[in-house]
C-alpha positions as CSV (number, residue, x, y, z in Angstrom):
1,X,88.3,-85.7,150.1
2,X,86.0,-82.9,151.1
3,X,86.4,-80.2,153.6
4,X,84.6,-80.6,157.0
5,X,82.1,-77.6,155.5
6,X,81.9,-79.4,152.3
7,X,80.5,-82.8,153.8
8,X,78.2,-80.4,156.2
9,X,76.6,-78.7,152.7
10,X,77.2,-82.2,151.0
11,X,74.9,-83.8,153.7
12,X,72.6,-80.8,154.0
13,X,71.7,-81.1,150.4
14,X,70.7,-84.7,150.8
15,X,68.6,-84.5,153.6
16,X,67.1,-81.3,151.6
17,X,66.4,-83.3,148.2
18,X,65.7,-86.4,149.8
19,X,62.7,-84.5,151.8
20,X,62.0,-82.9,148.3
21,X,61.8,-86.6,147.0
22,X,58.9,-87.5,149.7
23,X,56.7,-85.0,149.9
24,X,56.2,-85.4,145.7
25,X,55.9,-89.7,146.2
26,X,52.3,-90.8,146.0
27,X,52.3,-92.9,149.2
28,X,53.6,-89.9,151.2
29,X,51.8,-86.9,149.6
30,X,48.6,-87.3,152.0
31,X,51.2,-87.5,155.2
32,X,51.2,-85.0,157.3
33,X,54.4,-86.5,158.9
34,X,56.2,-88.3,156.0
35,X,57.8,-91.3,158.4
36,X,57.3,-92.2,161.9
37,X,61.0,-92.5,162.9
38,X,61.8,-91.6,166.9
39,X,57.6,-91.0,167.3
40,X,57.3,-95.0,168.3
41,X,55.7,-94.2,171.2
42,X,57.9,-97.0,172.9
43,X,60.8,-95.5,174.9
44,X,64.3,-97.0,173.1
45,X,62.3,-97.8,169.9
46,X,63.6,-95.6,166.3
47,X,63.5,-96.4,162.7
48,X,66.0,-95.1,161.1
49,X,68.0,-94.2,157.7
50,X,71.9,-94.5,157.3
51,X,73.9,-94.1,155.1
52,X,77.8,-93.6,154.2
53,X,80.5,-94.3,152.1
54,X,79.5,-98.4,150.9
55,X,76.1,-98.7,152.0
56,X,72.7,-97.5,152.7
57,X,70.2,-98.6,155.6
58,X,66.8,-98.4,156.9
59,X,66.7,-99.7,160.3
60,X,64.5,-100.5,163.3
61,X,66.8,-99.7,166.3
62,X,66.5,-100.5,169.9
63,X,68.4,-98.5,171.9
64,X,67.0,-98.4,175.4
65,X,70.1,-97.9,177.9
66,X,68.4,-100.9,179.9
67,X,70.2,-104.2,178.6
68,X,67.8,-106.4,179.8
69,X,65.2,-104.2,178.2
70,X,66.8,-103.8,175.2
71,X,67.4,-107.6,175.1
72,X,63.2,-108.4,175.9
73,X,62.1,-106.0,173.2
74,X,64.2,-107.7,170.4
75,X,63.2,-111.3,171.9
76,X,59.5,-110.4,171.5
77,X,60.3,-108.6,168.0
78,X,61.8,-112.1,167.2
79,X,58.6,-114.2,168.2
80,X,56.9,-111.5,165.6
81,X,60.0,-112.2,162.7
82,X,57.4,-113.3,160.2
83,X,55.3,-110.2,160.2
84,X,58.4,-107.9,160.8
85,X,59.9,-109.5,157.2
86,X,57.0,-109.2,155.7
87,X,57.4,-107.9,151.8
88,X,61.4,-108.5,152.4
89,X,62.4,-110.5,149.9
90,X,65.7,-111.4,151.1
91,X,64.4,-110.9,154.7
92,X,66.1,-108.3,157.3
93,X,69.4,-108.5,159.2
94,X,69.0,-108.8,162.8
95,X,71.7,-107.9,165.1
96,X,71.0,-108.2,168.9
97,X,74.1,-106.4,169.6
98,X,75.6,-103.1,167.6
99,X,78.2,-100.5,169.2
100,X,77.4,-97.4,167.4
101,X,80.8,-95.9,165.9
102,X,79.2,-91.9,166.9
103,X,78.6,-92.6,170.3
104,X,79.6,-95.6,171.3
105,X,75.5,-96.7,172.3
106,X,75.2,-100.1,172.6
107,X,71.7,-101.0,170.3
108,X,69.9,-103.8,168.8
109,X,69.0,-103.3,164.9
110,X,66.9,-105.1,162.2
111,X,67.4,-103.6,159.1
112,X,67.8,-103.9,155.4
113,X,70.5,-102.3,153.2
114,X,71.2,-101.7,149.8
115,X,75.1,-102.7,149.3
116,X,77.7,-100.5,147.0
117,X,76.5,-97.1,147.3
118,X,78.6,-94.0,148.5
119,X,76.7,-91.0,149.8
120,X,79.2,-89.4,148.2
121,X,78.2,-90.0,144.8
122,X,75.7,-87.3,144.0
123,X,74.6,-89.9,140.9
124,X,73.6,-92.9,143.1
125,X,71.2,-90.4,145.6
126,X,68.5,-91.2,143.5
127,X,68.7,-95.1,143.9
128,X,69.2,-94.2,147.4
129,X,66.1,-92.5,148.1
130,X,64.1,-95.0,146.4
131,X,65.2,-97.5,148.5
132,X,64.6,-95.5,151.6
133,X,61.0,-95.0,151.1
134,X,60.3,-98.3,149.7
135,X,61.5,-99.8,152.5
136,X,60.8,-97.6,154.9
137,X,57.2,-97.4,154.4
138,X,57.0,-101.3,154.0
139,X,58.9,-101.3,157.8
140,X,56.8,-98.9,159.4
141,X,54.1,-100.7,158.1
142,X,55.3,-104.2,159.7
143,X,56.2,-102.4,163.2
144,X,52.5,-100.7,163.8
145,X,51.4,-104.5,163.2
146,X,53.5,-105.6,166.1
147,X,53.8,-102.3,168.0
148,X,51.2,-102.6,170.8
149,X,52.4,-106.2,171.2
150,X,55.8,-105.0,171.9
151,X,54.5,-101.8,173.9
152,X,52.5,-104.3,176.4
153,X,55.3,-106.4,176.7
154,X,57.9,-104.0,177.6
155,X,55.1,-102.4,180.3
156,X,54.9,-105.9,182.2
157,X,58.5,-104.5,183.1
């Protein structure tokens, strides 16, 4: 078990060798900004990276604190499932409704997640990282089809 300043320089050095990681990967080198992440430029709209003690994720969250908003994006996001899953093998998870354990948000997530992995295993942060960028660049890549679709549909409101 590790000290609550352990985990802080345990998480640190992730975050520090996993930006390492992309700025040497060939499909990030020529990226000023590595991954898009909050920068949507639709309120309520993140993509994300998680990950903890059995799992790792890369996510496309809603989290608008409108419902009903949050509800309409996923909807349209669902008439787009095709081009969202694109180069998913085994597709994405879609959950119109997730409490996150931090704050207690209510969100909306489509994601993908590589099972068995501990963040605490120094060993597996390699496979970790891999699959982040992988499938992060492959999600960005399926939102910016999608994303003025979704941004035009969420102004009508």
């Amino acid at each position: 078990m590790y000290s609550k300043e352990e985990k802080k320089k345990l998480t640190i050095d992730f975050w520090e060798l996993f930006k390492r990681r992309c700025a040497v990967h060939p499909e990030l080198q020529s990226r000023k900004k590595k991954f898009i992440l909050h920068r949507t430029k639709i309120k309520g709209v993140a993509l994300r990276f998680d990950i903890g003690r059995k799992d790792a994720k890369v996510i496309l969250e809603l989290h608008n604190r409108s419902e009903r908003l949050r509800l309409k994006a996923f909807e349209v996001l669902e008439r787009y499932k095709i081009v969202i899953e694109e180069g998913f093998k085994n597709g994405l998870i879609w959950e119109f409704y997730y409490e996150r354990p931090d704050s207690g948000q209510e969100v909306a997530r489509i994601y993908t997640t590589l099972e068995n992995v501990d963040f605490h295993r120094q060993n597996q942060w390699p496979d970790i990282y891999n699959f982040f960028i992988e499938n992060m660049i492959q999600l960005e890549e399926n939102f910016m089809n999608v994303r003025e679709v979704l941004e035009a549909e969420l102004q009508g409101e």
